[in-house]
C-alpha positions in Angstrom: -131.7 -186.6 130.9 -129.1 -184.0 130.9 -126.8 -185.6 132.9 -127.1 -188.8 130.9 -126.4 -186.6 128.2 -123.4 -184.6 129.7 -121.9 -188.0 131.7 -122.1 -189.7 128.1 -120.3 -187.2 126.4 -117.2 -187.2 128.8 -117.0 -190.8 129.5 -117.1 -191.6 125.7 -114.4 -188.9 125.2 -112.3 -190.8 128.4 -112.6 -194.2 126.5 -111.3 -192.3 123.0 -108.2 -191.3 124.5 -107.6 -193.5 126.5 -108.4 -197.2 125.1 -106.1 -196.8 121.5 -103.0 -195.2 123.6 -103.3 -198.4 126.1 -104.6 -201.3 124.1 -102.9 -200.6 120.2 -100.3 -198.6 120.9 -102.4 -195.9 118.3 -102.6 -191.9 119.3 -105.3 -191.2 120.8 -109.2 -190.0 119.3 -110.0 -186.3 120.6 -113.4 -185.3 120.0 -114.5 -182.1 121.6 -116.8 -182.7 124.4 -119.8 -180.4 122.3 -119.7 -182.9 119.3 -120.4 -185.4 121.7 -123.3 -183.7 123.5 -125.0 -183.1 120.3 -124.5 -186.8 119.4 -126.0 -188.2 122.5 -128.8 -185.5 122.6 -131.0 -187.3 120.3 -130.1 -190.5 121.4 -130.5 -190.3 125.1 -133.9 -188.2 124.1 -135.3 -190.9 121.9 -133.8 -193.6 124.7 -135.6 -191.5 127.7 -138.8 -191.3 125.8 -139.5 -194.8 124.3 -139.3 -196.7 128.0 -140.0 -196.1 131.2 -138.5 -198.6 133.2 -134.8 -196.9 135.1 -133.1 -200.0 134.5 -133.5 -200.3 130.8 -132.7 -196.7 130.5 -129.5 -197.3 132.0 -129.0 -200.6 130.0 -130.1 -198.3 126.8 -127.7 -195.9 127.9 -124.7 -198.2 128.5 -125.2 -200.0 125.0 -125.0 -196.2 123.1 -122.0 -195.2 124.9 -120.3 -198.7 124.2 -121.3 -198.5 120.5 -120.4 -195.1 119.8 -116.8 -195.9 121.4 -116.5 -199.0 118.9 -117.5 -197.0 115.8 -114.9 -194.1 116.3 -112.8 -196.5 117.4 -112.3 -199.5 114.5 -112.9 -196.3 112.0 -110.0 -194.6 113.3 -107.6 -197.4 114.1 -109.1 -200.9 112.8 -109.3 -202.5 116.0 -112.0 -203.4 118.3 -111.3 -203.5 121.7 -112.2 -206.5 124.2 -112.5 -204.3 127.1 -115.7 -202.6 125.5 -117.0 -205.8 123.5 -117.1 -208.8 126.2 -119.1 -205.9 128.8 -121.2 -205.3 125.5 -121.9 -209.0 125.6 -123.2 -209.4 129.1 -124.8 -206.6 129.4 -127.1 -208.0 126.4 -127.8 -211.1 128.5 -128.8 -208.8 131.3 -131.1 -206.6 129.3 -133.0 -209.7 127.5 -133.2 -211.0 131.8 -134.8 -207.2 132.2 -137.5 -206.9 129.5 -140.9 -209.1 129.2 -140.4 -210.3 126.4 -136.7 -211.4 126.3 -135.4 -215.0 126.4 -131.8 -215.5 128.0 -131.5 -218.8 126.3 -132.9 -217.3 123.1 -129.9 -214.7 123.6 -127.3 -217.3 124.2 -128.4 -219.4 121.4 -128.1 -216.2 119.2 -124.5 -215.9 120.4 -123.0 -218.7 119.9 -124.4 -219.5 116.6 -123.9 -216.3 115.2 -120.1 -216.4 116.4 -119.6 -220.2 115.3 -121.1 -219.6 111.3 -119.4 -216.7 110.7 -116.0 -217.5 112.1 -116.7 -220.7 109.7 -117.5 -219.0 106.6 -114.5 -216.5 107.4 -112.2 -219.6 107.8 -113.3 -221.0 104.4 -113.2 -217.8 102.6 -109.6 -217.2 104.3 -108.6 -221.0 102.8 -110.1 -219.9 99.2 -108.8 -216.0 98.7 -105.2 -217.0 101.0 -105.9 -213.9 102.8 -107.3 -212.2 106.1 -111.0 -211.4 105.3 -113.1 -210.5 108.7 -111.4 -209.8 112.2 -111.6 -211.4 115.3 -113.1 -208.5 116.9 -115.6 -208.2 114.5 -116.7 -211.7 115.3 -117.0 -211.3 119.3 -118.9 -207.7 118.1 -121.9 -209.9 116.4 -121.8 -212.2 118.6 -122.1 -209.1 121.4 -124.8 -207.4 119.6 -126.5 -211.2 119.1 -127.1 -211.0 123.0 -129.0 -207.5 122.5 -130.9 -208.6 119.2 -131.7 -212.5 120.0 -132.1 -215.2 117.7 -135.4 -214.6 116.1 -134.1 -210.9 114.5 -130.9 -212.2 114.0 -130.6 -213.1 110.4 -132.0 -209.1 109.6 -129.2 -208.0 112.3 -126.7 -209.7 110.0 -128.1 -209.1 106.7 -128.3 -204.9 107.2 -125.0 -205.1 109.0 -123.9 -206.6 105.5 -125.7 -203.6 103.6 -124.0 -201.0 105.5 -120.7 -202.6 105.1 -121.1 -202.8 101.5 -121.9 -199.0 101.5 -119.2 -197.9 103.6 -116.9 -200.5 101.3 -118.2 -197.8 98.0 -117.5 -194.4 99.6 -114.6 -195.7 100.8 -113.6 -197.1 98.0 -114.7 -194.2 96.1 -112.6 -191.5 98.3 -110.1 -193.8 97.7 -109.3 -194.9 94.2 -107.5 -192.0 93.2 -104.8 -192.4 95.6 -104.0 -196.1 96.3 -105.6 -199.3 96.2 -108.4 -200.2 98.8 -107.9 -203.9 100.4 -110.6 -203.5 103.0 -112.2 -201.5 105.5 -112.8 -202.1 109.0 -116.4 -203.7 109.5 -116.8 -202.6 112.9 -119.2 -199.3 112.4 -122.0 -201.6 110.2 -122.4 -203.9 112.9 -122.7 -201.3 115.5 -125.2 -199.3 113.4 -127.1 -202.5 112.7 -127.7 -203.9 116.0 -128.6 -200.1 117.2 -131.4 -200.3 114.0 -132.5 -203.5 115.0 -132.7 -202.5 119.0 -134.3 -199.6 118.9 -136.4 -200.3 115.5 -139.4 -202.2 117.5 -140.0 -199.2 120.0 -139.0 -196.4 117.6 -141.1 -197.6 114.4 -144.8 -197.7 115.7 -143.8 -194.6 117.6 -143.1 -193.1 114.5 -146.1 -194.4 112.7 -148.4 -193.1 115.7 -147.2 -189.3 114.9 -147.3 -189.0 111.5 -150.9 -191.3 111.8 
């Protein structure tokens, strides 16, 4: 487990500096390799101890390191990378392949309808208000984390990714209003922290329930 831990840490820190100095022409994200231990800690633990299986560890592993790249990432420079969402993607058809209970069809279904209606209701909304409401990244990012979720959570995967955006659309908003106007914030981090709730929330919950039972 430590060396998921430590092996996180730096290759998340690689992909910081590198992927916004290569892909957006942005400066690149330094986080001190200590922050990032003590991020993964609890998430590697709580990954190591809800499965068993090597291969869903790994798969576990791979989706928190992808996800905490995007969050920093679109919070720091608005963009979300390709290079980290399409992997994202397929590794969530190979994970529903892995577990007993997942359905690749299921999966694909969840993809393509989740990319399809939002990009329509974003096209609409972008013909009514004559402006730029949701990225293109943010589109292949639900449709990525649609893969991990599948189609039967994924009206709760969207609906909590909306909650957290409206949250982080008030702080923001609130840090904000005293020095300029706020047009909109990137929607990247919701979506990553709702497909993590929604991944790990059928393991982690009776877990939870069993300890304080």
């Amino acid at each position: 487990m430590i060396i998921l831990i430590f092996l996180s840490a730096k290759n998340t820190q690689w992909w910081l500096q590198y992927i916004p100095v290569k892909y957006f022409h942005k400066e690149r994200i330094n986080i001190k390799t200590i922050w990032l231990v003590l991020l993964y800690l609890p998430l590697i633990f709580i990954n190591t101890l809800l499965n068993n299986e090597l291969i869903i560890i790994a798969l576990f592993t791979f989706f928190l390191n992808i996800m905490v790249c995007l969050f920093i990432i679109d919070l720091k420079t608005g963009y979300l990378p390709d290079i980290l969402v399409y992997p994202l993607l397929w590794a969530g058809l190979v994970y529903q392949s892995c577990i007993t209970q997942g359905n690749v069809v299921s999966a694909v279904y969840a993809v393509v309808i989740s990319y399809l209606s939002i990009m329509l209701i974003t096209m609409i909304m972008e013909k009514i208000r004559q402006r730029p409401q949701m990225g293109r990244g943010d589109l292949k990012l639900i449709a990525a984390g649609a893969a991990w979720i599948g189609l039967m959570d994924l009206p709760y995967f969207l609906a909590l990714a909306a909650v957290f955006g409206t949250i982080h659309y008030c702080i923001a908003y609130h840090i904000k209003k005293h020095n300029n106007v706020l047009h909109a914030i990137p929607f990247g981090p919701a979506i990553t922290l709702s497909a993590s709730y929604w991944l790990f929330a059928p393991s982690l919950n009776p877990f939870i329930i069993k300890i304080m039972g």
